[in-house]
N, C-alpha and C positions, 0 to 999 in steps of 0.2 A: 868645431862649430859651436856657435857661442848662442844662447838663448836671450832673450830679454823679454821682462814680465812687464805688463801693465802697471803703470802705479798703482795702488788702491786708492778710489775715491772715499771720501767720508758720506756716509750715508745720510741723505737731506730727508726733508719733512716730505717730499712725492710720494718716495720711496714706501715710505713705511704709510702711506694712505690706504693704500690695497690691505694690509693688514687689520685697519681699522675696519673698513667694510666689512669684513668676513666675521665681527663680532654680533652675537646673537642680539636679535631684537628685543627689546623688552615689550609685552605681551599685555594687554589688557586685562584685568580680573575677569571681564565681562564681553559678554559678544554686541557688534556695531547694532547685529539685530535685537541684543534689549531696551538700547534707547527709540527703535521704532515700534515695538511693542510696547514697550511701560507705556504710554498715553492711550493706547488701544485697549491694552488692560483695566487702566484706570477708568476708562469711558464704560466697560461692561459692569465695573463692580457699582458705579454711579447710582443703580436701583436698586441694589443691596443696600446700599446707604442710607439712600432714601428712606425704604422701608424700617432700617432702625431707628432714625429720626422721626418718623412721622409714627411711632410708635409708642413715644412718648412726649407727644402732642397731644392736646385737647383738640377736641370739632373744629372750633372755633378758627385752631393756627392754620388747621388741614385744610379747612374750606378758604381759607382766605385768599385775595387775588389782589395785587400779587401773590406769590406761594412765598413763605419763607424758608429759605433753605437752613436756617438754626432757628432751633426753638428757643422763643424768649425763655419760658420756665419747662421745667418737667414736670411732666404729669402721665403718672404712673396709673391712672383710674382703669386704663384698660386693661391692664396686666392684674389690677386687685378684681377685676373683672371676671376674668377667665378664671384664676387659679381658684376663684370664691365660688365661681357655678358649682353644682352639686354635679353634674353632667360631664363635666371636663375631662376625669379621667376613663366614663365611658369611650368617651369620644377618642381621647385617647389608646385606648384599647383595640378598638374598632379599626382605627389608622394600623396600629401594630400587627393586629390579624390579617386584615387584608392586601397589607404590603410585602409580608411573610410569606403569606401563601400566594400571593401574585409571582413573586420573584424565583421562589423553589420549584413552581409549575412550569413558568418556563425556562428553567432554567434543565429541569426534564425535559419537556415533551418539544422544546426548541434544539435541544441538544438532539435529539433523539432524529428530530424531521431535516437539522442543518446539517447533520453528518450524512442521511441518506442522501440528499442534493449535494454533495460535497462529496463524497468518497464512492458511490453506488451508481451502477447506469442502468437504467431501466426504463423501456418503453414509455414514453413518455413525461422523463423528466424534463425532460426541458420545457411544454407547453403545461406543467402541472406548476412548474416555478415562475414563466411568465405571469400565470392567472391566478397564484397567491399572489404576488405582490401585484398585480392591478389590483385587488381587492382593499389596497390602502389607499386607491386614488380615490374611494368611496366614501361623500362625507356622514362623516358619523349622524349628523340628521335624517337619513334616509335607512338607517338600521337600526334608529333608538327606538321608536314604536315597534317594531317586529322583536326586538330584542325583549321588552319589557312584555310581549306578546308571550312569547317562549318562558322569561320567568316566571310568570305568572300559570300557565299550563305545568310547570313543574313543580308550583307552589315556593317558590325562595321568596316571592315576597315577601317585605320586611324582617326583610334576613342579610345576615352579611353573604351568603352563597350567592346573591343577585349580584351583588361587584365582585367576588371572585370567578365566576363558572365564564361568566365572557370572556373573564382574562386569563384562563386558563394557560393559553399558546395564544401567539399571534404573530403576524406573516414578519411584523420587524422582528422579533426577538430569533425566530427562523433562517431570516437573511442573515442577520449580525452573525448567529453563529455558523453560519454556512459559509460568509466571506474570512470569519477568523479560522475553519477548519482548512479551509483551500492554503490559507498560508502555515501551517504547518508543514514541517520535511516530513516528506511520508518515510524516512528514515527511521522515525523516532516508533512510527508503527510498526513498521518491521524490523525491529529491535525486539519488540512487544513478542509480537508473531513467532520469533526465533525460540524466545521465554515459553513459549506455549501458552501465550494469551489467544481467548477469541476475538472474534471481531467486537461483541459488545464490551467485554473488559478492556479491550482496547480505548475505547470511546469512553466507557465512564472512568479507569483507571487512566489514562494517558490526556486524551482531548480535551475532556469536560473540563478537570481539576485546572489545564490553562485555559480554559475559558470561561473561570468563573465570574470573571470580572465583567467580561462582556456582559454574560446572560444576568449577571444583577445589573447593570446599567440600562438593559432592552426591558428589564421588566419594573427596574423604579421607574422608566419612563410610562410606560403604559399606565401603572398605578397611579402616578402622578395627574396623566389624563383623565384617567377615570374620575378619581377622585374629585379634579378640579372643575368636573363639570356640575353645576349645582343643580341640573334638572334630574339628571339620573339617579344620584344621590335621593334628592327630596321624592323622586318616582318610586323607587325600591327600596327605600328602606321605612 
């Protein structure tokens, strides 16, 4: 019995097509979604901009209409302004103090209320948590007299304690850290727990130290508010 083989073909360009496909894509440096973001970016920083342009502007460019988006010359008179006041680095001072202790306050006493909402169940958390946070739907015009009411009975007038004592805690720096404690592995607790930690060394050793970020962001926001309200300010101090 005699066999017989196929000829061998020469292998064409078809052939070796499939070969090609299977070679690795080359990859963008960068993702599709920074080209729809870079313009959405560049739109937020647009009054960042602004503000350093119109910063070394005279009256004259700022008031003008149309607006000029470049200033013809610079003009430095309000920066020789500021840094010339005898008052500047009170003022500065006073920002440092109360942004300090704004942020370390709640950075406690929100730690302290987001973990009990967060890890503890106790009669009546859940309608104690609904009715903090309505208390943010309240605008601040309808608590700033009774507020300066209360200061004023405890004597902080014309004191930096009138813009810290209100910002003590407050219901956002509470929520922030009570929705960042929820996403914690409660693994990492009971790790703690095994060590022979308590439940509060837990929280200020474990929780707190990652969520410090949070509670300084919930409490420069607050400060920020404060701050930027110029009735409160000029009322209290």
């Amino acid at each position: 019995m005699t066999t017989a083989s196929a000829p061998s073909r020469p292998v064409t360009g078809t052939a070796a097509a499939p070969e090609r496909a299977h070679r690795p894509r080359r990859r963008l440096p960068f993702s599709p979604w920074h080209l729809a973001l870079a313009p959405l970016a560049l739109l937020f920083a647009l009054p960042l901009l602004w503000l350093l342009l119109s910063s070394v502007m005279s009256n004259a460019q700022i008031n003008r209409f149309p607006p000029a988006l470049w200033p013809s010359h610079v003009d430095l008179g309000g920066y020789r302004y500021v840094l010339g006041n005898a008052m500047f680095p009170r003022w500065f001072a006073n920002s440092l103090i109360v942004s300090a202790a704004t942020v370390a306050s709640n950075l406690v006493f929100g730690a302290l209320g987001g973990y009990a909402f967060a890890r503890m169940r106790f009669a009546g958390s859940r309608l104690l948590l609904v009715t903090m946070l309505a208390t943010m739907a309240i605008p601040f015009q309808l608590t700033m007299i009774p507020t300066f009411l209360v200061m004023k009975k405890l004597g902080l007038i014309d004191s930096l304690g009138a813009l810290i004592v209100p910002s003590l805690v407050t219901p956002f720096a509470v929520f922030l850290l009570r929705q960042f404690f929820l996403s914690l592995p409660r693994e990492l607790e009971e790790a703690a727990w095994i060590d022979g930690c308590s439940r509060l060394r837990v929280l200020w050793s474990v929780a707190t130290r990652l969520a410090i970020t949070r509670s300084s962001s919930g409490g420069s926001a607050r400060m920020s508010a404060v701050s930027a309200t110029p009735c409160v300010t000029t009322g209290v101090l």
